[in-house]
PDB file of N, H, CA, C and O in Angstrom:
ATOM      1  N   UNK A   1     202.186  10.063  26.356  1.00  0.00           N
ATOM      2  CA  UNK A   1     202.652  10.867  25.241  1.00  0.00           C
ATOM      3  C   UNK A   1     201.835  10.609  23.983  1.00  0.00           C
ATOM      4  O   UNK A   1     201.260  11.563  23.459  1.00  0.00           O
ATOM      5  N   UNK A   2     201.733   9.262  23.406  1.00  0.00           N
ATOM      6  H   UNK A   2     202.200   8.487  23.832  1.00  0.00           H
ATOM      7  CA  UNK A   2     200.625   8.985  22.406  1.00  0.00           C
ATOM      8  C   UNK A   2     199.219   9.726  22.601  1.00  0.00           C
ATOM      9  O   UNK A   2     198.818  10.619  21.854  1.00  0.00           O
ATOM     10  N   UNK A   3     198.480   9.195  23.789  1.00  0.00           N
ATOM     11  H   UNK A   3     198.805   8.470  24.396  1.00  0.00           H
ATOM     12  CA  UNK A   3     197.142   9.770  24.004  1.00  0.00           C
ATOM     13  C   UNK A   3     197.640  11.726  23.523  1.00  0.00           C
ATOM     14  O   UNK A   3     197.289  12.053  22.390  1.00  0.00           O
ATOM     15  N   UNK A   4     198.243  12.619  24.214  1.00  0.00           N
ATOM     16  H   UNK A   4     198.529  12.353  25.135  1.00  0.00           H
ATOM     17  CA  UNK A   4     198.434  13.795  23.897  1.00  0.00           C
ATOM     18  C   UNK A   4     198.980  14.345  22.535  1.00  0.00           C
ATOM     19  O   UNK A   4     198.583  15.442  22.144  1.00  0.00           O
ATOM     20  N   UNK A   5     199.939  13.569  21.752  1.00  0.00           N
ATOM     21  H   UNK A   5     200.262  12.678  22.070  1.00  0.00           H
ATOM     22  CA  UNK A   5     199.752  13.413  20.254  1.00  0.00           C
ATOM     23  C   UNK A   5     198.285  13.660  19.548  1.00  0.00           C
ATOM     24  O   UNK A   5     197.939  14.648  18.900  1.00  0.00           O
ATOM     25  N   UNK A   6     197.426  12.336  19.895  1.00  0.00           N
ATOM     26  H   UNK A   6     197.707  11.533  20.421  1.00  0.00           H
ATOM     27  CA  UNK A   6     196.057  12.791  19.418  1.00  0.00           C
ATOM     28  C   UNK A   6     195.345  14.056  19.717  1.00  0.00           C
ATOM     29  O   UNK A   6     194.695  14.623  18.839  1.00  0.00           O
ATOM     30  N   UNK A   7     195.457  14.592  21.110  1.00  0.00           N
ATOM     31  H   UNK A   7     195.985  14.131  21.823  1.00  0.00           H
ATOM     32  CA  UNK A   7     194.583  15.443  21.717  1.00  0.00           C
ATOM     33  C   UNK A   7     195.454  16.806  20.767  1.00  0.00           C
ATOM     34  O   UNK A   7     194.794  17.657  20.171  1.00  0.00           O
ATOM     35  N   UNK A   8     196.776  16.810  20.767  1.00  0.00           N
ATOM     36  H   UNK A   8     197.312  16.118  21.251  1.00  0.00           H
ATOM     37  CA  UNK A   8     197.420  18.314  20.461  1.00  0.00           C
ATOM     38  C   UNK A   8     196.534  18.866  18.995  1.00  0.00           C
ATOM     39  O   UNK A   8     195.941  19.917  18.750  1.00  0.00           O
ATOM     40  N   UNK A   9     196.817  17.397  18.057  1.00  0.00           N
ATOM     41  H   UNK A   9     197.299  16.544  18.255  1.00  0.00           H
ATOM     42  CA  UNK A   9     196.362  17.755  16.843  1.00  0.00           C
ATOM     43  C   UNK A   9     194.767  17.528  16.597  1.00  0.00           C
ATOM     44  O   UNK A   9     194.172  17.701  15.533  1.00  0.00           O
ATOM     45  N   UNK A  10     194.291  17.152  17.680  1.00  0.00           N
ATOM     46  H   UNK A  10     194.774  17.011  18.544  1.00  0.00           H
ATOM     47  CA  UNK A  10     192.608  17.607  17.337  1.00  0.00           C
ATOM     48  C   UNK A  10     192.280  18.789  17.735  1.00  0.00           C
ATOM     49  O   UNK A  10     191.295  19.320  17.222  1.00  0.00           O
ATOM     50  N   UNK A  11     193.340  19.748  19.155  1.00  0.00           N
ATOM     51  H   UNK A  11     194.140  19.316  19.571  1.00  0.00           H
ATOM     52  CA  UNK A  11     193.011  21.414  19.314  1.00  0.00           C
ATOM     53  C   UNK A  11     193.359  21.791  18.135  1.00  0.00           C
ATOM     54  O   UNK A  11     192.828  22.767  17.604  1.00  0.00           O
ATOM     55  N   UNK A  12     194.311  21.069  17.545  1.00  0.00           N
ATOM     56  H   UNK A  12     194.742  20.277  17.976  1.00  0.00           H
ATOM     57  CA  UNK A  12     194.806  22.335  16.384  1.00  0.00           C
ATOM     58  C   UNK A  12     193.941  22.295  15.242  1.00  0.00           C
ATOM     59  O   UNK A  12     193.622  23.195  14.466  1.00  0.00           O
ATOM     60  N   UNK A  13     193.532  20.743  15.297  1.00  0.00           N
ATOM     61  H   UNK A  13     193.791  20.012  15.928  1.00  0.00           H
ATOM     62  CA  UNK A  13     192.321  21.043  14.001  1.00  0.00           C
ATOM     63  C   UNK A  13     191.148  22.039  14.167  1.00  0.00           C
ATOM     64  O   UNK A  13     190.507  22.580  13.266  1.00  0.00           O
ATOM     65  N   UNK A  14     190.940  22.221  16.023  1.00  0.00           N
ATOM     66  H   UNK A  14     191.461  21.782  16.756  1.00  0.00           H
ATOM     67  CA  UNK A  14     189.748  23.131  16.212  1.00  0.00           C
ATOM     68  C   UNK A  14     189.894  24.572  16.402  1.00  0.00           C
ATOM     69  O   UNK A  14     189.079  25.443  16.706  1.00  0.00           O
ATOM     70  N   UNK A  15     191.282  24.600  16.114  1.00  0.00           N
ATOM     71  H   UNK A  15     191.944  23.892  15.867  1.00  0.00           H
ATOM     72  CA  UNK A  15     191.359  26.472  16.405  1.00  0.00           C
ATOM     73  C   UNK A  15     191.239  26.858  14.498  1.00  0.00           C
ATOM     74  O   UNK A  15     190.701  27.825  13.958  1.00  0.00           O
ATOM     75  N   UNK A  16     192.136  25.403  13.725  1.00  0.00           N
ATOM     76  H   UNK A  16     192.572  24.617  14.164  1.00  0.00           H
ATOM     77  CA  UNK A  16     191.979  25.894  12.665  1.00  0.00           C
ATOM     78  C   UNK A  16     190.591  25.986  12.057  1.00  0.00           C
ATOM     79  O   UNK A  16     190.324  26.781  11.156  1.00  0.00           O
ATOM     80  N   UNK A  17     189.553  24.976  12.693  1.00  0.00           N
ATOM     81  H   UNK A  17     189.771  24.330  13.425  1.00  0.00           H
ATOM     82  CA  UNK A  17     187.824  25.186  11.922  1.00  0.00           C
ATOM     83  C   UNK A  17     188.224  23.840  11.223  1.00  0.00           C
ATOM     84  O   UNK A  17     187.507  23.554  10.265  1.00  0.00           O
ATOM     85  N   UNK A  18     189.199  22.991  11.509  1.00  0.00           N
ATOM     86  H   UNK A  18     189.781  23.224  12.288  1.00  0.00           H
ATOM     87  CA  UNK A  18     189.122  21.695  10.365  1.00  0.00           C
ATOM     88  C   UNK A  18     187.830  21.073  10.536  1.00  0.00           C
ATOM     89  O   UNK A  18     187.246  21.204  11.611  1.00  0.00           O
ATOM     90  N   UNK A  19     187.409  20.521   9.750  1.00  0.00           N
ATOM     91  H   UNK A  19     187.884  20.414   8.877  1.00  0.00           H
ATOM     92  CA  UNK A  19     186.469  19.553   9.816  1.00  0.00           C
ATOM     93  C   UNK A  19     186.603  18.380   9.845  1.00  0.00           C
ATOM     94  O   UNK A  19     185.749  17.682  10.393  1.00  0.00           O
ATOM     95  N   UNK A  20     187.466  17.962   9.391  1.00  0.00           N
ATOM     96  H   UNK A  20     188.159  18.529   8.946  1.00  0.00           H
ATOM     97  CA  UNK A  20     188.061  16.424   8.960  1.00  0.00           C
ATOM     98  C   UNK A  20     189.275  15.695   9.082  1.00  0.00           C
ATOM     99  O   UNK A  20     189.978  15.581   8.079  1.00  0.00           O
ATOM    100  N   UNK A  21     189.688  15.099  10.339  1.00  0.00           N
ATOM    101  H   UNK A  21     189.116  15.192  11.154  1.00  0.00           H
ATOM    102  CA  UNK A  21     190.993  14.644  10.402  1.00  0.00           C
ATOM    103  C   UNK A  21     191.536  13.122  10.248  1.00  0.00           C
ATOM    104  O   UNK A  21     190.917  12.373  11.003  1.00  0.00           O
ATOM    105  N   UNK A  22     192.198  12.681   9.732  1.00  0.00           N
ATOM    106  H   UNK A  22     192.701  13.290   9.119  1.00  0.00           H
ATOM    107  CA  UNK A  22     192.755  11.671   9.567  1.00  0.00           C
ATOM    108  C   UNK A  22     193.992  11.275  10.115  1.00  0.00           C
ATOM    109  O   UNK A  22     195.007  11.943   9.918  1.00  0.00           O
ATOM    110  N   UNK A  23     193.989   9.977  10.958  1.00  0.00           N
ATOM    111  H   UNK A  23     193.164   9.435  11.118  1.00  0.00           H
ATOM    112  CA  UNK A  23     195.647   9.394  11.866  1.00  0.00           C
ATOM    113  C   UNK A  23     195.698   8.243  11.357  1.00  0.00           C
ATOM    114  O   UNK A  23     194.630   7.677  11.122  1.00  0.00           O
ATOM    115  N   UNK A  24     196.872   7.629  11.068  1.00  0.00           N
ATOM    116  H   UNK A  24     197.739   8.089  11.259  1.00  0.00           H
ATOM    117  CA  UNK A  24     197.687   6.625  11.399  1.00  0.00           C
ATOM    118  C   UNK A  24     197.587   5.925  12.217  1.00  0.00           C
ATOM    119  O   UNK A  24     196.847   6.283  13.134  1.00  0.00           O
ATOM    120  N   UNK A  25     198.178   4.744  12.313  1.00  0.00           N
ATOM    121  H   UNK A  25     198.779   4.452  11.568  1.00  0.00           H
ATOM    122  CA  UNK A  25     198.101   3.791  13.527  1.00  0.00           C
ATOM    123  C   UNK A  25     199.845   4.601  14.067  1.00  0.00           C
ATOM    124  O   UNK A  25     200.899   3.970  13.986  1.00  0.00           O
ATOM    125  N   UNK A  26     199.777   5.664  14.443  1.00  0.00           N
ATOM    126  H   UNK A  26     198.921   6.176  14.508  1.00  0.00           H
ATOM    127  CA  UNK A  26     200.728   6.730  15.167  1.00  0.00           C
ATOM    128  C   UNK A  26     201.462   5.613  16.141  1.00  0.00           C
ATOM    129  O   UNK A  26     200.805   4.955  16.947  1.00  0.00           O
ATOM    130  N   UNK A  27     202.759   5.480  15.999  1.00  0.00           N
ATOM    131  H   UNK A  27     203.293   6.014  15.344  1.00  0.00           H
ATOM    132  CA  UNK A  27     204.151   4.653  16.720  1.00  0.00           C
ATOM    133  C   UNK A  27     204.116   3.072  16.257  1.00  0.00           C
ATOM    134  O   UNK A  27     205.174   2.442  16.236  1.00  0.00           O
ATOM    135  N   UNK A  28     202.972   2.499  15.918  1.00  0.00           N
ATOM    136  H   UNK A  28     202.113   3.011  15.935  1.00  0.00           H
ATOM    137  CA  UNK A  28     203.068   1.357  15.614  1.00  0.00           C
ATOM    138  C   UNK A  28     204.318   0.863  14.777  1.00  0.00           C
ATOM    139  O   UNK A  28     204.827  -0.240  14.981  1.00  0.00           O
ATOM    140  N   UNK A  29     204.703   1.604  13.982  1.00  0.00           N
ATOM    141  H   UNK A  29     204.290   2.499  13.817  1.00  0.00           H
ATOM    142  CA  UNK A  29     205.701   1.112  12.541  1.00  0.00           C
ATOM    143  C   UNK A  29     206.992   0.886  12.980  1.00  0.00           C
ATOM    144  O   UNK A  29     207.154  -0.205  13.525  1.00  0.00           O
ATOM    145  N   UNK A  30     208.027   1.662  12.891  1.00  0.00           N
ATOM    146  H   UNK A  30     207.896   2.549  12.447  1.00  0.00           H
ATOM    147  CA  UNK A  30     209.210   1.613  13.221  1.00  0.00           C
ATOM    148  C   UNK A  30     209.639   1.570  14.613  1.00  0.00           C
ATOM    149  O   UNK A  30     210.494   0.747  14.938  1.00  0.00           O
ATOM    150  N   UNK A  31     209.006   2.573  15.689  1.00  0.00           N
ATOM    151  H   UNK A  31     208.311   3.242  15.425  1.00  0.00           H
ATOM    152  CA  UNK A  31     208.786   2.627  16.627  1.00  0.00           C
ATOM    153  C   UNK A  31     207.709   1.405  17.725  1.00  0.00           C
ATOM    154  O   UNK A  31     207.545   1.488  18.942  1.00  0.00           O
ATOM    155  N   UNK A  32     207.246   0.561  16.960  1.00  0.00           N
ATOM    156  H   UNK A  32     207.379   0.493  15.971  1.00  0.00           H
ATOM    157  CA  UNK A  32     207.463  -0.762  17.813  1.00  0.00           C
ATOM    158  C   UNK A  32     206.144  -0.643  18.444  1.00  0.00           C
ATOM    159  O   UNK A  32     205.490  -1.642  18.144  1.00  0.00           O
ATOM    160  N   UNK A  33     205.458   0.180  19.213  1.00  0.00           N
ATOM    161  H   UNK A  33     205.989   0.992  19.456  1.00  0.00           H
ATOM    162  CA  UNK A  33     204.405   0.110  19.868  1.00  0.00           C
ATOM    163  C   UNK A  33     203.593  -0.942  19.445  1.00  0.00           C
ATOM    164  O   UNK A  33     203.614  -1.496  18.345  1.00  0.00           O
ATOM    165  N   UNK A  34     202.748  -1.216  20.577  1.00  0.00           N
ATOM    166  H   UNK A  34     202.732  -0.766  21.470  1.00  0.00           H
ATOM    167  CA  UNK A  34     202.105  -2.580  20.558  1.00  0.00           C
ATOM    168  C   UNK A  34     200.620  -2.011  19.709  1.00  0.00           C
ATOM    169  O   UNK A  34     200.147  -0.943  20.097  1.00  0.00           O
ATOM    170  N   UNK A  35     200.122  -2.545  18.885  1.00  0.00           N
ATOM    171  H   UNK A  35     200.506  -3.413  18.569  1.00  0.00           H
ATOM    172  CA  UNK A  35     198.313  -2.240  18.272  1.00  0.00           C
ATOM    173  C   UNK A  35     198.111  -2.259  18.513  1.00  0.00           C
ATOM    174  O   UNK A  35     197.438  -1.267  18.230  1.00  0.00           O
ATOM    175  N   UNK A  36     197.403  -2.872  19.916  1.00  0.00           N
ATOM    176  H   UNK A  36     197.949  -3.678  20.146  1.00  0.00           H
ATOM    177  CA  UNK A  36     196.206  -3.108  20.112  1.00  0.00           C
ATOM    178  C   UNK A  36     196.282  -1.628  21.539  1.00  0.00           C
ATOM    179  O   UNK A  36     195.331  -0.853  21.638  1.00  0.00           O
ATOM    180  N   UNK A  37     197.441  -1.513  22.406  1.00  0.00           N
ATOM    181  H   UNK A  37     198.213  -2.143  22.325  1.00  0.00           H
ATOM    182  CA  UNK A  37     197.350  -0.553  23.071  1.00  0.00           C
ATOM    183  C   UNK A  37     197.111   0.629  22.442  1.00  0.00           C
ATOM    184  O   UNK A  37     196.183   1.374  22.756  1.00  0.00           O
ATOM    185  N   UNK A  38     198.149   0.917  21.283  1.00  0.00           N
ATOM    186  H   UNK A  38     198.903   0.312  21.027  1.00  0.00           H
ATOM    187  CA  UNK A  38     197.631   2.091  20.545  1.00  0.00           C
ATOM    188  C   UNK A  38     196.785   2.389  19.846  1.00  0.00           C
ATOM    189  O   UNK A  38     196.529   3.585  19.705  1.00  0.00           O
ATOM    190  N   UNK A  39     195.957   1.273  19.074  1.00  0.00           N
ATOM    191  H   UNK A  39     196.165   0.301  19.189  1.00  0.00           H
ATOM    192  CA  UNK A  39     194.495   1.780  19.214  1.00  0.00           C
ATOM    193  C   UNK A  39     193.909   2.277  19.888  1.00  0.00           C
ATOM    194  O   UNK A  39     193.328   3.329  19.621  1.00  0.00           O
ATOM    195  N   UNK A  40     193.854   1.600  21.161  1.00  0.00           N
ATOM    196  H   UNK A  40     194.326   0.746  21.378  1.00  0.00           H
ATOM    197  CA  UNK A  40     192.680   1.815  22.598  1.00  0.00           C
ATOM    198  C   UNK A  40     192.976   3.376  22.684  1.00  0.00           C
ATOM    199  O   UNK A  40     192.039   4.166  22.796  1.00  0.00           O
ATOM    200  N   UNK A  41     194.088   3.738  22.637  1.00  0.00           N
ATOM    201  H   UNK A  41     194.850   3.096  22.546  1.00  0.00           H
ATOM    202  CA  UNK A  41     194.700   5.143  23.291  1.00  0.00           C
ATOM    203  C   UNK A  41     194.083   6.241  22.407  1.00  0.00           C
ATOM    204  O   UNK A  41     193.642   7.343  22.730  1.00  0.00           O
ATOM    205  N   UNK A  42     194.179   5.596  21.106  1.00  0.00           N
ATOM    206  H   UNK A  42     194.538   4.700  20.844  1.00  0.00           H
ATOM    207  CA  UNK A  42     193.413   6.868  19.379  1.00  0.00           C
ATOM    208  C   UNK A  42     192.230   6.734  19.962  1.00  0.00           C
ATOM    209  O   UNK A  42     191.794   7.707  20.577  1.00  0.00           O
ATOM    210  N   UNK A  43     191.622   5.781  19.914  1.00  0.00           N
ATOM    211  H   UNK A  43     191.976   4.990  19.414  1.00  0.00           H
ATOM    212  CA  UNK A  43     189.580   5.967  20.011  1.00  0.00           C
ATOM    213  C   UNK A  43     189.410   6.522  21.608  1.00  0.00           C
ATOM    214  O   UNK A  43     188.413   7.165  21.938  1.00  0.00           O
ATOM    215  N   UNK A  44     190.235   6.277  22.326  1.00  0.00           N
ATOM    216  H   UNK A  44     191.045   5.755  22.058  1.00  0.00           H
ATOM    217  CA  UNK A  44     189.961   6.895  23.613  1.00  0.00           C
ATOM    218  C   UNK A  44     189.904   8.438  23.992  1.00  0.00           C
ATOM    219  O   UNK A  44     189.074   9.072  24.643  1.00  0.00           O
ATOM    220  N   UNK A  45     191.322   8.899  23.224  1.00  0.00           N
ATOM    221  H   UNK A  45     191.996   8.384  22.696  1.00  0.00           H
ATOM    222  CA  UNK A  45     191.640  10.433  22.620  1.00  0.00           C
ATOM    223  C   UNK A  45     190.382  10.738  22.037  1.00  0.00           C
ATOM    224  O   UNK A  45     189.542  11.348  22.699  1.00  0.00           O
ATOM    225  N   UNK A  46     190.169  10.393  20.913  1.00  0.00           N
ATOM    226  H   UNK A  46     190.852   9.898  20.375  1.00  0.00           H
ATOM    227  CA  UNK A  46     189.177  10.943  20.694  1.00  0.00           C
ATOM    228  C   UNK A  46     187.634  11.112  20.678  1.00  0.00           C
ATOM    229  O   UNK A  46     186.922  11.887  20.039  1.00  0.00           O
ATOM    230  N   UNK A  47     187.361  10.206  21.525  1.00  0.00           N
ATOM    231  H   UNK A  47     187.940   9.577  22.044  1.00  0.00           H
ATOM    232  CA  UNK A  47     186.294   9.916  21.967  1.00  0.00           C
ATOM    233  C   UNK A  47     185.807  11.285  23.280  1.00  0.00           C
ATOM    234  O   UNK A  47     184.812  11.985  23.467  1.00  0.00           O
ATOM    235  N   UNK A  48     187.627  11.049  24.179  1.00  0.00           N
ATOM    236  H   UNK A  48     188.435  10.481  24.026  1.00  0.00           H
ATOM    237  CA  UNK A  48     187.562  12.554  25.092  1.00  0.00           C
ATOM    238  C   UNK A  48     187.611  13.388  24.333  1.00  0.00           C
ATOM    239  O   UNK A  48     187.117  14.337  24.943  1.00  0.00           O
ATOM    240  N   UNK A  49     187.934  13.796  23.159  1.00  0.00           N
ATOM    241  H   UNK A  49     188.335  13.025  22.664  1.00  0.00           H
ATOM    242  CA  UNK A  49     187.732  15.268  22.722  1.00  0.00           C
ATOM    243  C   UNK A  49     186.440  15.302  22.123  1.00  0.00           C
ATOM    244  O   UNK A  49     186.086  16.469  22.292  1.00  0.00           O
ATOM    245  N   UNK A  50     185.668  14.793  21.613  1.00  0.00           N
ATOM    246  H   UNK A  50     185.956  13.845  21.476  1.00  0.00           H
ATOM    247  CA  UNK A  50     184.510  14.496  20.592  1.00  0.00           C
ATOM    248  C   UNK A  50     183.625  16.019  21.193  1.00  0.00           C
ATOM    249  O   UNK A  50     183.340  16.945  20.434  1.00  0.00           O
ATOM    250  N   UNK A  51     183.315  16.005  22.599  1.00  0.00           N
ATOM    251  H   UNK A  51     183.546  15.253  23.216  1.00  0.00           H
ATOM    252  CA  UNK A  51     182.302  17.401  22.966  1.00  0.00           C
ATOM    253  C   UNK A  51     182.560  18.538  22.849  1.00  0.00           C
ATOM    254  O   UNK A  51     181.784  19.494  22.846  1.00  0.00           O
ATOM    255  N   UNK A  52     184.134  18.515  22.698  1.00  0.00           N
ATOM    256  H   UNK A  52     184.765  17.739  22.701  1.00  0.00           H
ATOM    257  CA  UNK A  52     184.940  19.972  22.625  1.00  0.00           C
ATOM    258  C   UNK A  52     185.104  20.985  21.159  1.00  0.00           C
ATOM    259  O   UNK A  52     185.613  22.098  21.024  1.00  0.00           O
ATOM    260  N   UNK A  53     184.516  20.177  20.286  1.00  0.00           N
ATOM    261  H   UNK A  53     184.102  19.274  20.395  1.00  0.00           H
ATOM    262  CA  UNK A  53     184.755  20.722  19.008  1.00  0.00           C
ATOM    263  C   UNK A  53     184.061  20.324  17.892  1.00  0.00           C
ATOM    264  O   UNK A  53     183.276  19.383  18.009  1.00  0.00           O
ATOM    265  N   UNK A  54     184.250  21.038  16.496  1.00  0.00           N
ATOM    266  H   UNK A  54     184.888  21.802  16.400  1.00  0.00           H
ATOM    267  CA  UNK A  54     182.746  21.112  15.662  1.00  0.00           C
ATOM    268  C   UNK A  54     183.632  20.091  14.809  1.00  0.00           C
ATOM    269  O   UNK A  54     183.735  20.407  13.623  1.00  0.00           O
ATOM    270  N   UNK A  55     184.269  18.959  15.189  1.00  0.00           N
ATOM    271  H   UNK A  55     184.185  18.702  16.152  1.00  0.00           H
ATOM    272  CA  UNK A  55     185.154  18.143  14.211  1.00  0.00           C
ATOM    273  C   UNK A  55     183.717  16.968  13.661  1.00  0.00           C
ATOM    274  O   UNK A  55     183.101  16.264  14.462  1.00  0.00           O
ATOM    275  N   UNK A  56     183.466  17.010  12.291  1.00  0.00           N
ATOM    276  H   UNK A  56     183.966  17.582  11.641  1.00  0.00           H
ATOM    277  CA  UNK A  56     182.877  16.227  11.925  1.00  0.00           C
ATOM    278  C   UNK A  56     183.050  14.928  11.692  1.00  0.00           C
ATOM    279  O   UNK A  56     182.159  14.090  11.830  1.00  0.00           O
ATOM    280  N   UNK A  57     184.139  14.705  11.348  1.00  0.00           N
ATOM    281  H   UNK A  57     184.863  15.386  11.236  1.00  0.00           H
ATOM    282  CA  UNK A  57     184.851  13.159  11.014  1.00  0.00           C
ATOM    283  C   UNK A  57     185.824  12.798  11.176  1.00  0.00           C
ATOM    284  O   UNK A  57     186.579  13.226  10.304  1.00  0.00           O
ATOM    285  N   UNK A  58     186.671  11.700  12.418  1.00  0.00           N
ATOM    286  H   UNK A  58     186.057  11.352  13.127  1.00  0.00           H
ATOM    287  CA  UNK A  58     187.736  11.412  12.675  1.00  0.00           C
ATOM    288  C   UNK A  58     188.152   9.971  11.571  1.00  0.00           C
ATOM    289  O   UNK A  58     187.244   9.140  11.584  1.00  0.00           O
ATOM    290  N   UNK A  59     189.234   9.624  10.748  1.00  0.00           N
ATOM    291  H   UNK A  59     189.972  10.299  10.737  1.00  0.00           H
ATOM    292  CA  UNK A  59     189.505   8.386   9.829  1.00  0.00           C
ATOM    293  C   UNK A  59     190.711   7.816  10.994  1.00  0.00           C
ATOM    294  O   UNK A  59     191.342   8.495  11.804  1.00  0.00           O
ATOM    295  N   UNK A  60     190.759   6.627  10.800  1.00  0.00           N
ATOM    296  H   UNK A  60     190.246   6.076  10.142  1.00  0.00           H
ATOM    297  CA  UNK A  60     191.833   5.655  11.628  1.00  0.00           C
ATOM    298  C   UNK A  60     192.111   5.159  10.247  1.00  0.00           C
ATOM    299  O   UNK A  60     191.430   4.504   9.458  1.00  0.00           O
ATOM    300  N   UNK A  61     193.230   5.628  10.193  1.00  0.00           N
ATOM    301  H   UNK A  61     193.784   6.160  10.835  1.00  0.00           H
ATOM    302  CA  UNK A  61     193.917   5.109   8.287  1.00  0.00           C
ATOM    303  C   UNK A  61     195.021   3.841   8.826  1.00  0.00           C
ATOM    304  O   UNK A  61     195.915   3.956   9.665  1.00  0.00           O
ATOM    305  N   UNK A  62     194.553   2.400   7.901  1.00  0.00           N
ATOM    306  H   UNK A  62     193.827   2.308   7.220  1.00  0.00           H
ATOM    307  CA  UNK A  62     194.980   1.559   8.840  1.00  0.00           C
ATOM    308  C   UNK A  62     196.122   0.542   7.335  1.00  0.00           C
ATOM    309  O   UNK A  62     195.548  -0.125   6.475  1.00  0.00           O
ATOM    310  N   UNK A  63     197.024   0.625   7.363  1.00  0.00           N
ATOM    311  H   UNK A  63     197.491   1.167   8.062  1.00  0.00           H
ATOM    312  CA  UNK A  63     197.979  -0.194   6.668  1.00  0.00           C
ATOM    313  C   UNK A  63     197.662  -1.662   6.410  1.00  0.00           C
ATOM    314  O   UNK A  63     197.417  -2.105   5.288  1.00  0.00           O
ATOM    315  N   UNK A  64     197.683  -2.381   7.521  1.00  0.00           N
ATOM    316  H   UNK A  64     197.882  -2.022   8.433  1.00  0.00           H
ATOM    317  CA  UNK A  64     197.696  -3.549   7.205  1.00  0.00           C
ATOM    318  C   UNK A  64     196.021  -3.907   8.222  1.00  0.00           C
ATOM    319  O   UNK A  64     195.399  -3.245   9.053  1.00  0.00           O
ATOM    320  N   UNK A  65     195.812  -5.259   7.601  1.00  0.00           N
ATOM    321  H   UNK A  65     196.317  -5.796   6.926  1.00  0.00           H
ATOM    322  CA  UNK A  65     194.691  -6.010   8.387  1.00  0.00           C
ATOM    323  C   UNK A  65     194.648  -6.030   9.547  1.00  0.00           C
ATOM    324  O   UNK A  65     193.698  -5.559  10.173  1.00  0.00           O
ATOM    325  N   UNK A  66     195.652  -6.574  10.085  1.00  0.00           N
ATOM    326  H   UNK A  66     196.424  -6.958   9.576  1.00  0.00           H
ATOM    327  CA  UNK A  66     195.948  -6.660  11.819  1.00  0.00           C
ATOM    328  C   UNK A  66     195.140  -5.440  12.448  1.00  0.00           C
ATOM    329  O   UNK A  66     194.102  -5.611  13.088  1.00  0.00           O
ATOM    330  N   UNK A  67     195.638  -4.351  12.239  1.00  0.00           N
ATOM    331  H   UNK A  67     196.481  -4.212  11.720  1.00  0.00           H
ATOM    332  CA  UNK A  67     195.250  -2.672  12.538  1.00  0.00           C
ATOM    333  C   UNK A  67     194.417  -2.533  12.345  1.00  0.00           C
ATOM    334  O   UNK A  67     193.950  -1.737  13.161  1.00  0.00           O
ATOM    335  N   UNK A  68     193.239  -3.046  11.160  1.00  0.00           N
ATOM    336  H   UNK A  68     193.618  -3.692  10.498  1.00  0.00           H
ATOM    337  CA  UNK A  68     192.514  -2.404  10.728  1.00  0.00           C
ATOM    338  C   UNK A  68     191.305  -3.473  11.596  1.00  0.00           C
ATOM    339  O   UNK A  68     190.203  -3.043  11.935  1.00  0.00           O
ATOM    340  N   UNK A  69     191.793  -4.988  11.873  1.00  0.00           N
ATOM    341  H   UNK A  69     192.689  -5.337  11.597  1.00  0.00           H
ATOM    342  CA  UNK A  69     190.819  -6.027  12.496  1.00  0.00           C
ATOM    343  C   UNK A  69     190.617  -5.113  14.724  1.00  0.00           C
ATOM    344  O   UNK A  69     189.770  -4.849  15.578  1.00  0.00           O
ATOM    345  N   UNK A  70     191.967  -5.063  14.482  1.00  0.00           N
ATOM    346  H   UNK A  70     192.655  -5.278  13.789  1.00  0.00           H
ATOM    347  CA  UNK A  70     191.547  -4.087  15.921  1.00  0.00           C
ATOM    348  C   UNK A  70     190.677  -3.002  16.263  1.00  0.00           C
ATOM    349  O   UNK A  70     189.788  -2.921  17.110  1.00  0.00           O
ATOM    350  N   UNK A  71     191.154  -2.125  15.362  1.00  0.00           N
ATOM    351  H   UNK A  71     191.876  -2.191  14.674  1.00  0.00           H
ATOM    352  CA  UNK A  71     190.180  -1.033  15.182  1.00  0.00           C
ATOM    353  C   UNK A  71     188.485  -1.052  14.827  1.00  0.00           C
ATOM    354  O   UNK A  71     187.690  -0.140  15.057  1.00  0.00           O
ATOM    355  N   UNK A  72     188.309  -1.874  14.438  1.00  0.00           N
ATOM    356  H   UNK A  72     188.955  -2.615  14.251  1.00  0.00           H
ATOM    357  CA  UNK A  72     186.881  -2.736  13.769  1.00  0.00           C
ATOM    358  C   UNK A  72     186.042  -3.213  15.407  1.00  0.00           C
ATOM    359  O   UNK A  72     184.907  -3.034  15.847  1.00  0.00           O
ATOM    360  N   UNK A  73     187.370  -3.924  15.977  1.00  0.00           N
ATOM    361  H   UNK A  73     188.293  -4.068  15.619  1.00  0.00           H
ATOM    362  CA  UNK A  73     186.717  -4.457  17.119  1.00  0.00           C
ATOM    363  C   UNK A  73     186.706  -3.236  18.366  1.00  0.00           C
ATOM    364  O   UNK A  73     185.712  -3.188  19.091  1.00  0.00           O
ATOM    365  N   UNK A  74     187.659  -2.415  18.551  1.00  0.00           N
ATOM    366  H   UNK A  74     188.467  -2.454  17.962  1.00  0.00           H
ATOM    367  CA  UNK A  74     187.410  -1.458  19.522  1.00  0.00           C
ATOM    368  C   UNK A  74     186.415  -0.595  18.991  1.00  0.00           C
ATOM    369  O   UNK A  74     185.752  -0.075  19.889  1.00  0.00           O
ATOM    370  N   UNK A  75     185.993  -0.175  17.545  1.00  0.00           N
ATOM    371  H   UNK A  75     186.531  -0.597  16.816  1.00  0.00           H
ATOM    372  CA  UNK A  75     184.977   0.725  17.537  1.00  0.00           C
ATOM    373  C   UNK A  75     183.331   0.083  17.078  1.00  0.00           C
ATOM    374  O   UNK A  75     182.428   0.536  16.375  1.00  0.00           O
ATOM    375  N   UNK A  76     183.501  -1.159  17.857  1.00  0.00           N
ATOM    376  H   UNK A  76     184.235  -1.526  18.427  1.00  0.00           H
ATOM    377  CA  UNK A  76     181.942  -2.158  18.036  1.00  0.00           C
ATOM    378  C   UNK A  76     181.041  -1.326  18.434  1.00  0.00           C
ATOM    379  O   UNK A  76     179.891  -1.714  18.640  1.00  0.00           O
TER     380      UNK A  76
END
């Protein structure tokens, strides 16, 4: 369900012509999900959509350090 979260709203950025999208660390907060899985799942999403569309720039908008030290290391 996470991985398809990412994918829904990167078609929708590409039917709209977005150029530029920005996520969250999406379920992490209240909803408990583990970081480091839900990272893997964002850069993976979008890594599979990357050929499909004229999206110029994906942001991983990251709250705290923890999130932001993961993300650093999955996108080595």
């Amino acid at each position: 369900m996470l991985k398809s979260c990412y994918l829904n709203s990167l078609q929708l950025a590409a039917v709209y012509d977005i150029k530029t999208i920005a996520f969250p660390c999406i379920s992490t907060g209240v909803y408990g999900f583990p970081k480091k899985p839900a990272a893997e799942i964002a850069v993976d999403a979008v890594k599979s959509f990357a050929g499909n569309a004229e999206i110029d720039e994906v942001t991983f908008v990251c709250f705290d350090e923890e999130s932001y030290k993961i993300y650093c290391e999955i996108l080595k």
